[in-house]
N, CA and C atoms as a LAMMPS dump frame, in Angstrom:
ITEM: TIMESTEP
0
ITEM: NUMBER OF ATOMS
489
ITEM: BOX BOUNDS ff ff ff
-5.0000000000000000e+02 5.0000000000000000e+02
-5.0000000000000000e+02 5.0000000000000000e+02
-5.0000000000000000e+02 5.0000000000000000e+02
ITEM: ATOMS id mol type element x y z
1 1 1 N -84.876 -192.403 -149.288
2 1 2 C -86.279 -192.107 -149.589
3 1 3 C -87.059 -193.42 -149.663
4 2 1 N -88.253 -193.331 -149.376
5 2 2 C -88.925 -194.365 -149.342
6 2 3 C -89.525 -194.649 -150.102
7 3 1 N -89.987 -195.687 -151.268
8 3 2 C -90.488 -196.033 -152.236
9 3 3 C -91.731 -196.589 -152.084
10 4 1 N -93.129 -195.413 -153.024
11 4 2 C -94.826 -195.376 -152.51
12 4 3 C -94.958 -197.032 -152.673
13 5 1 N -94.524 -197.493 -153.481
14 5 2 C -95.219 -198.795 -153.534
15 5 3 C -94.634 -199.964 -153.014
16 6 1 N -93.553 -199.906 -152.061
17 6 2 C -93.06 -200.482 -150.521
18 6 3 C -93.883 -200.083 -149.781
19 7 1 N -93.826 -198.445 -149.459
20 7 2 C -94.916 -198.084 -148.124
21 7 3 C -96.163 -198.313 -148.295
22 8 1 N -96.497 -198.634 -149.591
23 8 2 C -98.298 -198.887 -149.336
24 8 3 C -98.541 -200.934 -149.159
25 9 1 N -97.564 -201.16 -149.452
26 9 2 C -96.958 -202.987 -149.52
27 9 3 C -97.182 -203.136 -148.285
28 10 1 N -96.085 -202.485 -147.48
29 10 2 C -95.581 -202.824 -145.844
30 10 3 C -96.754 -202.147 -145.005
31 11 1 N -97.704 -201.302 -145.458
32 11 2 C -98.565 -201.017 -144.338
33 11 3 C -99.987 -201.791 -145.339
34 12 1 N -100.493 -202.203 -145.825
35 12 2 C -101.483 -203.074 -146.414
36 12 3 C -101.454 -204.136 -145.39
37 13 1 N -99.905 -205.083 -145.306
38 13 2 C -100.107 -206.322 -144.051
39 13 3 C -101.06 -205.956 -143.069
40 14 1 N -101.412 -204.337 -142.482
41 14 2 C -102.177 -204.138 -141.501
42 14 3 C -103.196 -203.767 -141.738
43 15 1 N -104.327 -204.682 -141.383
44 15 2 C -105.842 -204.736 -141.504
45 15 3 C -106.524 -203.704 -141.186
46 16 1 N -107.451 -203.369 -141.697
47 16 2 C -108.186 -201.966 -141.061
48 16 3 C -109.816 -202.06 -141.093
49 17 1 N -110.731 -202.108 -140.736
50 17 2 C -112.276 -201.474 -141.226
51 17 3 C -112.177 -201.155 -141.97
52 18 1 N -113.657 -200.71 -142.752
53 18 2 C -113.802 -200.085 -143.055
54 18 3 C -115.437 -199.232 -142.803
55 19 1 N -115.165 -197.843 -143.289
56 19 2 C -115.957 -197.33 -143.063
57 19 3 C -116.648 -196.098 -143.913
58 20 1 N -118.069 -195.488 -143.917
59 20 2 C -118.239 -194.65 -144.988
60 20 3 C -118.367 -193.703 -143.982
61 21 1 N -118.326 -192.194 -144.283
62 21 2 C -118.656 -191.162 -143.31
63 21 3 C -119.325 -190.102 -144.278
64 22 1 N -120.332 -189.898 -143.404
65 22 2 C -121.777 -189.204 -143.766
66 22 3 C -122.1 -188.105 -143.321
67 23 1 N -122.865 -186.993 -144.311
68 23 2 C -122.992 -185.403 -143.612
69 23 3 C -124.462 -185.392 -144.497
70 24 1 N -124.618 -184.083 -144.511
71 24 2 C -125.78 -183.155 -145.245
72 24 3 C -125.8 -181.971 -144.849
73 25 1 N -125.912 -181.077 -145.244
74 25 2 C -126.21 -180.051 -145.729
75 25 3 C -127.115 -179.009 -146.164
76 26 1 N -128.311 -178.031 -146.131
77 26 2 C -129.146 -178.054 -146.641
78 26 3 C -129.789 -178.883 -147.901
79 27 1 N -130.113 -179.934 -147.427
80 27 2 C -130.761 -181.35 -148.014
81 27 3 C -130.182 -181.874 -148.987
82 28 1 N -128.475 -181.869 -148.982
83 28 2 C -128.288 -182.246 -149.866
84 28 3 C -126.955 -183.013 -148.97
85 29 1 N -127.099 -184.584 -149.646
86 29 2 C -126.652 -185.157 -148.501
87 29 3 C -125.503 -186.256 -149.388
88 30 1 N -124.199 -186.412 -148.466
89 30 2 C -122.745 -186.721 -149.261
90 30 3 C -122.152 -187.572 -148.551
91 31 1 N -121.066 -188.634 -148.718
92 31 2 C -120.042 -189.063 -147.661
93 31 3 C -118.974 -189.842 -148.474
94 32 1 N -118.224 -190.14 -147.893
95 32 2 C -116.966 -191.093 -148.661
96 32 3 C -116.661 -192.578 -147.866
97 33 1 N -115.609 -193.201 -148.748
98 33 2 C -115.473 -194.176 -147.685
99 33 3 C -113.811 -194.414 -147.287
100 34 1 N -113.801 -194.741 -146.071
101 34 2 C -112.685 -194.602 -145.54
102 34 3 C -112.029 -196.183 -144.755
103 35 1 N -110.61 -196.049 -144.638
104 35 2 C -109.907 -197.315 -143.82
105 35 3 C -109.213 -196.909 -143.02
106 36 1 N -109.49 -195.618 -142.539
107 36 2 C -108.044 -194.739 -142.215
108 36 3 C -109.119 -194.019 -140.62
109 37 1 N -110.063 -194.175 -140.147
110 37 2 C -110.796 -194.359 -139.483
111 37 3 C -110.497 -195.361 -137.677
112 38 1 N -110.387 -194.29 -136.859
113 38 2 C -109.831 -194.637 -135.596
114 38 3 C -110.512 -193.78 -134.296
115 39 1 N -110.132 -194.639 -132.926
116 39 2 C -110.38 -194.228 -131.385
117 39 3 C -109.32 -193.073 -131.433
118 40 1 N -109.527 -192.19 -131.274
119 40 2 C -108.224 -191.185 -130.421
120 40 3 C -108.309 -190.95 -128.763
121 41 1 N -109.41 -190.53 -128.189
122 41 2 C -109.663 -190.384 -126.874
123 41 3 C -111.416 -191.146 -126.426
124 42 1 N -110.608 -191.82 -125.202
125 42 2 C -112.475 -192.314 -124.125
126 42 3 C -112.761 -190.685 -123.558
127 43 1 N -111.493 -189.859 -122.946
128 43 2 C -112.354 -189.171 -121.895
129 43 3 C -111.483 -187.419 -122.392
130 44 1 N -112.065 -186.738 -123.363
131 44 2 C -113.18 -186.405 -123.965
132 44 3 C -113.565 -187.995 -125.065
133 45 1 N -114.542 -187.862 -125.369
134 45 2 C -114.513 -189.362 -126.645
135 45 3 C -114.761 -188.669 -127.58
136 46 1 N -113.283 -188.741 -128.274
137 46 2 C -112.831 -188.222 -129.839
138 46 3 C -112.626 -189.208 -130.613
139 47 1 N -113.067 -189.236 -131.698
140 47 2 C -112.549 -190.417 -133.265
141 47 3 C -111.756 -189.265 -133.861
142 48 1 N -111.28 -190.296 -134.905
143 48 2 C -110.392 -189.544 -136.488
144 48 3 C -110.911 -190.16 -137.655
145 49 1 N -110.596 -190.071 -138.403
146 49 2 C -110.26 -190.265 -139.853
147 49 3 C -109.157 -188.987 -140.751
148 50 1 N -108.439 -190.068 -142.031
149 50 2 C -108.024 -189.307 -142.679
150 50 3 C -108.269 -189.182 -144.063
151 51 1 N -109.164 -188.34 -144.492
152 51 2 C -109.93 -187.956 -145.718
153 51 3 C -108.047 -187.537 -146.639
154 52 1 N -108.2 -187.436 -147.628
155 52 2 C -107.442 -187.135 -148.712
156 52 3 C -107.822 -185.868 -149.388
157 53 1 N -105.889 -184.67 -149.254
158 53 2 C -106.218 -183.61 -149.947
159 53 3 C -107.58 -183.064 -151.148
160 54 1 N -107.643 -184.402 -151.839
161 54 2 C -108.401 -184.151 -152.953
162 54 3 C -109.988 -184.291 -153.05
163 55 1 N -110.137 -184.969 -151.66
164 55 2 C -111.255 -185.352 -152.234
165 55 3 C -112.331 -184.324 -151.937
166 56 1 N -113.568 -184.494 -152.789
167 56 2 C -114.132 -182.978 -152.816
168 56 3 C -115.401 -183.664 -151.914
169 57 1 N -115.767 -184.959 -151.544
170 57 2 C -116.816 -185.081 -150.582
171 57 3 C -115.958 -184.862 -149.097
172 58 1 N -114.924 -184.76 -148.94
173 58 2 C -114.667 -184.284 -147.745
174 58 3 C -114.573 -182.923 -147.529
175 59 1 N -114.349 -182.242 -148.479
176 59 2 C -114.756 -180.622 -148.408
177 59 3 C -116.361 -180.356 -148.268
178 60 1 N -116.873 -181.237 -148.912
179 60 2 C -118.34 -180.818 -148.161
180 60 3 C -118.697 -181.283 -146.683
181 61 1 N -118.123 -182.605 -146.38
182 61 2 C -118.217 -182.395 -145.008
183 61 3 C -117.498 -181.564 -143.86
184 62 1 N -116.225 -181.12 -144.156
185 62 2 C -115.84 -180.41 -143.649
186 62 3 C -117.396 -178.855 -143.413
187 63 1 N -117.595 -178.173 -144.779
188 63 2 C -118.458 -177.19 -144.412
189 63 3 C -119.809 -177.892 -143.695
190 64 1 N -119.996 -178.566 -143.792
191 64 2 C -121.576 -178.997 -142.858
192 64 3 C -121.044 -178.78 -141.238
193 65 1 N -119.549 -179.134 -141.18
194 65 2 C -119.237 -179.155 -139.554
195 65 3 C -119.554 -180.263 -138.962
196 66 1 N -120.193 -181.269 -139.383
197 66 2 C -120.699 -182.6 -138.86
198 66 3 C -120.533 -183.852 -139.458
199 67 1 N -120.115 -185.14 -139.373
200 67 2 C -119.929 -186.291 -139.642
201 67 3 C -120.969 -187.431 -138.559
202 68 1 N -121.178 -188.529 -139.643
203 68 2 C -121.507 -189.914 -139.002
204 68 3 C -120.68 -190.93 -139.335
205 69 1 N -120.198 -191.694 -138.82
206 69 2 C -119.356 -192.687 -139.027
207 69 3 C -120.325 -193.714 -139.208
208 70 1 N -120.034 -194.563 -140.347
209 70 2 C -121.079 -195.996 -140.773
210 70 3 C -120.108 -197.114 -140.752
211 71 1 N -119.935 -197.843 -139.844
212 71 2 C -119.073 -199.053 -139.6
213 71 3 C -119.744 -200.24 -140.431
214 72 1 N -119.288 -200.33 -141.376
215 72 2 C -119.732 -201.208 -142.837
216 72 3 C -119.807 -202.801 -142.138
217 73 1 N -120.676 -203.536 -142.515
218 73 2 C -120.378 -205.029 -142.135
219 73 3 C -119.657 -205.589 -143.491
220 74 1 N -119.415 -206.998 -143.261
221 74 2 C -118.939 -207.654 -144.502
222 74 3 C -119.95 -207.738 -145.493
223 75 1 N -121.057 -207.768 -145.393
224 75 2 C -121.963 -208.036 -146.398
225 75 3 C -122.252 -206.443 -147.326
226 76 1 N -121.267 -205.885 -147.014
227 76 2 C -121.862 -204.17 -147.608
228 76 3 C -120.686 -203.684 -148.561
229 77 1 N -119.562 -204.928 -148.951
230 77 2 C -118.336 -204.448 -149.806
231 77 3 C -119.352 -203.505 -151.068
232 78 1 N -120.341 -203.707 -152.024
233 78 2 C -120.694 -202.86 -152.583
234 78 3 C -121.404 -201.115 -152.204
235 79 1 N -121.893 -201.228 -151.063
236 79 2 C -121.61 -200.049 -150.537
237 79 3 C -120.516 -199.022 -150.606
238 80 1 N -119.309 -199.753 -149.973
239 80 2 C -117.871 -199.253 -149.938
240 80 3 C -117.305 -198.939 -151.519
241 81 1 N -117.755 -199.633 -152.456
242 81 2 C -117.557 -199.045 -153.602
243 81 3 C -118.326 -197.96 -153.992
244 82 1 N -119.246 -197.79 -153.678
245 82 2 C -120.233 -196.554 -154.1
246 82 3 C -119.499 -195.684 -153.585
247 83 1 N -119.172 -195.673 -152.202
248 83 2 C -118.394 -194.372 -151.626
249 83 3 C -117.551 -193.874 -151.602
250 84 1 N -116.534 -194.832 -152.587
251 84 2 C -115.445 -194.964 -152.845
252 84 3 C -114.992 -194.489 -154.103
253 85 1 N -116.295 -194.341 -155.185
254 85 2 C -116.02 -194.006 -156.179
255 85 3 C -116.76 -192.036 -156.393
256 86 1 N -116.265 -191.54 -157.7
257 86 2 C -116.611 -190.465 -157.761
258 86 3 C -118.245 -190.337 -158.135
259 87 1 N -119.11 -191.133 -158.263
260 87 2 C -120.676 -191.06 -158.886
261 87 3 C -120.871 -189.464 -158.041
262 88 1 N -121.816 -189.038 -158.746
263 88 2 C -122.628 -187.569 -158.255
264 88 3 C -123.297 -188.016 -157.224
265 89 1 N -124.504 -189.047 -157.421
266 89 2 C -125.465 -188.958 -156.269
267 89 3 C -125.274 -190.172 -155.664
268 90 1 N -124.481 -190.522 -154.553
269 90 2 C -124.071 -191.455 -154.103
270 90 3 C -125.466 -192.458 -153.041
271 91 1 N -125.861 -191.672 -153.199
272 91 2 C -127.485 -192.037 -152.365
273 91 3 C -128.917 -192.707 -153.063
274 92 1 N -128.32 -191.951 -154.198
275 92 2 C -129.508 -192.888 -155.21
276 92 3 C -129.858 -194.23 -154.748
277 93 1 N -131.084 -194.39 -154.615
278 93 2 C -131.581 -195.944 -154.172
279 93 3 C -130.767 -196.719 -153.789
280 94 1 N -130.297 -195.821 -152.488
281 94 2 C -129.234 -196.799 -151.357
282 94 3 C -130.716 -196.74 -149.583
283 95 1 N -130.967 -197.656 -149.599
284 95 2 C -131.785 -197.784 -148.239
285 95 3 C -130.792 -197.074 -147.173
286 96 1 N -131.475 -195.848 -146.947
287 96 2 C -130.48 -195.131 -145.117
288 96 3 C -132.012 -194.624 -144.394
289 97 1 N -131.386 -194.266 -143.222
290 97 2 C -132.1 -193.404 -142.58
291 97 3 C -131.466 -192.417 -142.226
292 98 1 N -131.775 -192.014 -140.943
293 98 2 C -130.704 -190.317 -140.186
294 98 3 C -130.383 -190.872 -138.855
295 99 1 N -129.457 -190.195 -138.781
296 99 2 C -128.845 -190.527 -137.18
297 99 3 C -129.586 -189.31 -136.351
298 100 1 N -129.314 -189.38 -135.054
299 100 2 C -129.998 -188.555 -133.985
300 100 3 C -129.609 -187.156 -134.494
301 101 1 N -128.425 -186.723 -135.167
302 101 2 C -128.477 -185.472 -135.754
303 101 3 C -128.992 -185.277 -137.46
304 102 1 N -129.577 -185.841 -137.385
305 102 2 C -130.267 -185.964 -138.524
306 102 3 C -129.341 -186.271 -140.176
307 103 1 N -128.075 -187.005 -139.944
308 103 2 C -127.001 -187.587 -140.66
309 103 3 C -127.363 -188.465 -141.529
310 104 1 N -127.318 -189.181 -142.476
311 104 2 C -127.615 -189.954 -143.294
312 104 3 C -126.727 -191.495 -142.38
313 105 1 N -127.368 -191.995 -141.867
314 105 2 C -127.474 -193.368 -141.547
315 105 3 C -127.536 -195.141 -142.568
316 106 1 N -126.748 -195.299 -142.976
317 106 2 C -126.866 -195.919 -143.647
318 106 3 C -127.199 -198.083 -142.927
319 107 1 N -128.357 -198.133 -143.907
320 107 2 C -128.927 -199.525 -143.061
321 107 3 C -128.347 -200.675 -143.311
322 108 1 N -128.458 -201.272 -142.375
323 108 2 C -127.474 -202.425 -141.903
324 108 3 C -125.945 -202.04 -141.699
325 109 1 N -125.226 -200.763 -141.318
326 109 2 C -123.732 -200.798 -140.955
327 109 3 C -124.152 -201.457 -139.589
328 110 1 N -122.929 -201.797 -139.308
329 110 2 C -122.971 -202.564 -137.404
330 110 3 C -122.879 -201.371 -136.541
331 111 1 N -122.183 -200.466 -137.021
332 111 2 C -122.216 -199.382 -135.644
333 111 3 C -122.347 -197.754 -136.465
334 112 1 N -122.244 -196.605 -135.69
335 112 2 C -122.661 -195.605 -136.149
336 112 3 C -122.246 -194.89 -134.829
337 113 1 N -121.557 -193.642 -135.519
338 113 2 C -121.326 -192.525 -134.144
339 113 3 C -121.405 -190.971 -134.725
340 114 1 N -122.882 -190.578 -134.102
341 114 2 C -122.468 -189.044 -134.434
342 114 3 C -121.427 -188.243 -134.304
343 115 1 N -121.488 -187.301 -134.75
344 115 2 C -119.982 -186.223 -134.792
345 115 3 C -120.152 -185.05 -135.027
346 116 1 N -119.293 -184.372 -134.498
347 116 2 C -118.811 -182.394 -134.321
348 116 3 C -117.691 -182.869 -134.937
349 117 1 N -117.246 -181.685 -136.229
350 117 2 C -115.625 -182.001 -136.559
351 117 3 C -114.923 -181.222 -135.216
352 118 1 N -113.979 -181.694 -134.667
353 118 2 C -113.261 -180.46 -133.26
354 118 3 C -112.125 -180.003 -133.739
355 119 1 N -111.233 -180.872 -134.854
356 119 2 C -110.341 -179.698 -135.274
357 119 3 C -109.719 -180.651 -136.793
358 120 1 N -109.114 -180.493 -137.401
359 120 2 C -108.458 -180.474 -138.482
360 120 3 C -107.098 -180.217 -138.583
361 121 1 N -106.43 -181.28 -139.125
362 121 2 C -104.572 -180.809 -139.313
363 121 3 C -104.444 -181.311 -140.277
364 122 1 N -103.475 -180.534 -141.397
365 122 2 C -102.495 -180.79 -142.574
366 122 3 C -101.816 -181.904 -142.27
367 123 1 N -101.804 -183.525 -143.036
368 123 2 C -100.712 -184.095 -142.31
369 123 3 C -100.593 -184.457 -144.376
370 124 1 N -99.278 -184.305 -144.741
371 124 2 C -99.073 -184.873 -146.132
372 124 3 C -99.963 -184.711 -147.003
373 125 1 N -100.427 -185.671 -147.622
374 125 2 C -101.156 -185.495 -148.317
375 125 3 C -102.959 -185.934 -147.712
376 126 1 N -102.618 -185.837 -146.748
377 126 2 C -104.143 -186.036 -146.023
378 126 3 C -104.654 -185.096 -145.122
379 127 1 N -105.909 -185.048 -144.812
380 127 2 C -106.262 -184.322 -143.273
381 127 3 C -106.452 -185.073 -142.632
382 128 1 N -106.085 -185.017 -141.245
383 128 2 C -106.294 -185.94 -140.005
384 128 3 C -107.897 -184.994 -139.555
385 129 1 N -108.922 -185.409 -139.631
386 129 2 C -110.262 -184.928 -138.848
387 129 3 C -110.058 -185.15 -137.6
388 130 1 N -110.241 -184.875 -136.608
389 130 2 C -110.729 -185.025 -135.346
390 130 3 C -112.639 -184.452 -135.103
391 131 1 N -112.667 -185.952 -134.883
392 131 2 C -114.434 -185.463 -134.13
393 131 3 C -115.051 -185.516 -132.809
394 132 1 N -115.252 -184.669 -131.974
395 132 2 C -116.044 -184.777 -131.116
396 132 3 C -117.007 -185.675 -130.938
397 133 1 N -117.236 -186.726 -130.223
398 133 2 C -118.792 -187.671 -130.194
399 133 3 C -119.932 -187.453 -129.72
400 134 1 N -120.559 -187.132 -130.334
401 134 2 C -122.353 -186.728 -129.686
402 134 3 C -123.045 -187.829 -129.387
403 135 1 N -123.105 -189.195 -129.898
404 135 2 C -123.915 -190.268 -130.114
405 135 3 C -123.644 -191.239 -130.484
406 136 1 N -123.759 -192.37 -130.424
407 136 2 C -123.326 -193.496 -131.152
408 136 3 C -124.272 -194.596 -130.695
409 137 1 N -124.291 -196.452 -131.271
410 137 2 C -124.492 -197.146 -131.131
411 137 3 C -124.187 -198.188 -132.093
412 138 1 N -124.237 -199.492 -131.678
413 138 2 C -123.971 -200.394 -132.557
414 138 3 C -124.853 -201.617 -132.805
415 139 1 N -124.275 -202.517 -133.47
416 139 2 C -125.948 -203.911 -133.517
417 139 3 C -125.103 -205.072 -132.756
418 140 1 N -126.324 -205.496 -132.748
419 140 2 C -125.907 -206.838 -131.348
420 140 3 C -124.554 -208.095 -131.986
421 141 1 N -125.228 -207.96 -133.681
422 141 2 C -124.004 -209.014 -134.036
423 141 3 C -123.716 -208.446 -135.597
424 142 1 N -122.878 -209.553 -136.119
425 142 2 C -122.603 -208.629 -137.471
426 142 3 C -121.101 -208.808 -137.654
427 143 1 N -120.591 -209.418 -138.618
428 143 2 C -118.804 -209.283 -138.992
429 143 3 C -118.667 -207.948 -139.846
430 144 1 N -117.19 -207.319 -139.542
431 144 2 C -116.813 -205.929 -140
432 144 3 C -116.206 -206.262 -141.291
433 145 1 N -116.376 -205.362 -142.195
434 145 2 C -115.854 -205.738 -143.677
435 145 3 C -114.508 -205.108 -143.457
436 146 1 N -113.63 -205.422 -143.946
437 146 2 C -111.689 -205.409 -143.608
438 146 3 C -111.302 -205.358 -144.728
439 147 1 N -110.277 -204.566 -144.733
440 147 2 C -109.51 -204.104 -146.342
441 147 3 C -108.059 -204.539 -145.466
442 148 1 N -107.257 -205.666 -145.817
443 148 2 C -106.106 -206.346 -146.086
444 148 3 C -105.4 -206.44 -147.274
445 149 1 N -103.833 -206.348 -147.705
446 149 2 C -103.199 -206.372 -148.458
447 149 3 C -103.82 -206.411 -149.675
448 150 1 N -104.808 -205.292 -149.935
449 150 2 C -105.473 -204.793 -151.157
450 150 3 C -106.271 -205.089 -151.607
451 151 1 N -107.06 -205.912 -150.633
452 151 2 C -108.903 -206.536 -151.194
453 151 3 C -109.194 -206.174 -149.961
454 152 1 N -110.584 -206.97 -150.019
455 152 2 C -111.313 -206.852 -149.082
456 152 3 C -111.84 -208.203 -148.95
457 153 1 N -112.47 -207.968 -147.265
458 153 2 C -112.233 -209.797 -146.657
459 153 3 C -113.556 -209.382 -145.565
460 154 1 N -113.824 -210.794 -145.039
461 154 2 C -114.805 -211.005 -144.247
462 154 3 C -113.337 -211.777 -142.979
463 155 1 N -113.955 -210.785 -141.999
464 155 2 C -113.498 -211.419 -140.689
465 155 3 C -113.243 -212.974 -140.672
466 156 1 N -114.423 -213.442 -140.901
467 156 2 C -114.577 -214.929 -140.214
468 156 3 C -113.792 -216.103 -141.6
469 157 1 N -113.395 -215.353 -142.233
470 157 2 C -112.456 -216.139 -143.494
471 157 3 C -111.033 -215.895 -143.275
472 158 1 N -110.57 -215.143 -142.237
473 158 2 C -109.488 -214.854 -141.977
474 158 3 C -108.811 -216.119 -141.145
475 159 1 N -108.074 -216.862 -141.046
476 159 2 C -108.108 -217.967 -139.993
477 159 3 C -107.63 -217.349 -138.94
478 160 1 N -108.278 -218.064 -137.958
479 160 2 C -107.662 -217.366 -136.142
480 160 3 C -106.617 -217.679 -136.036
481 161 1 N -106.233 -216.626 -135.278
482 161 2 C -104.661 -217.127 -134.615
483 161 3 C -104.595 -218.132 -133.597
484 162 1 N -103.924 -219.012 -133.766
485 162 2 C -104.049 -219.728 -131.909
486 162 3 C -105.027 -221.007 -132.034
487 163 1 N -106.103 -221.071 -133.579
488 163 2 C -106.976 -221.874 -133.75
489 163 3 C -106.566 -223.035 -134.271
């Protein structure tokens, strides 16, 4: 058997984004934040994420049927805590706008991709989402905020390989 706090040790070495993902609802508007956030297919162009059994802002996005993905820069680690934590109104005097489906957009992420959920699977203790892509875009420049062996980091503090 494998021991949780080896497997969360040995997969931490691997760097990830991060990201918040955004819905609404009859005007009432929710999202979480995620590291677990990935490409699955170019041709249909499908993303994932994997939301957690428990969490109850992914049950509301699940019923809206729709997601935005907010590709966080480094300068937005307090963001990622807001979304990260349980607060009620996670929006309170947070500057967003809407995405082309009218999604809660949050200002200054570097990139953003509308979404159709297309299907859903039980995997452990998570759901794997699959989303359909309606839309997307990103900003011309901007470092991605990165969750590594249990903090969080700015790209350009990471030293290059090869440098």
């Amino acid at each position: 058997m494998i021991d949780p706090a080896s497997f969360r040790k040995v997969l931490g070495a691997y760097p990830t984004g991060v990201c918040v993902i955004t819905s609404a609802k009859d005007d009432t508007r929710f999202g979480l934040a995620v590291g677990s956030f990935t490409s699955i297919s170019l041709d249909p162009p499908l993303v994932g994420f994997f939301p957690g059994k428990t969490s109850s802002s992914w049950r509301s996005i699940a019923d809206s049927g729709r997601f935005c993905v907010n590709v966080l820069g480094a300068d937005q680690l307090d963001i990622c805590r807001r979304f990260a934590s349980k607060m009620e109104n996670k929006f309170a005097d947070l500057s967003h706008g809407s995405s082309p489906a009218g999604l809660p957009l949050i200002d200054g992420a570097l990139a953003w991709i509308d979404c159709r959920v297309e299907s859903v699977f039980e995997l452990g203790d998570h759901y794997l989402v699959v989303g359909a892509v309606d839309d997307l875009s990103c900003a011309d420049a901007g470092d991605p905020l990165i969750f590594l062996r249990g903090g969080y980091h700015n790209v350009r503090a990471i030293d290059a390989v090869g440098a």
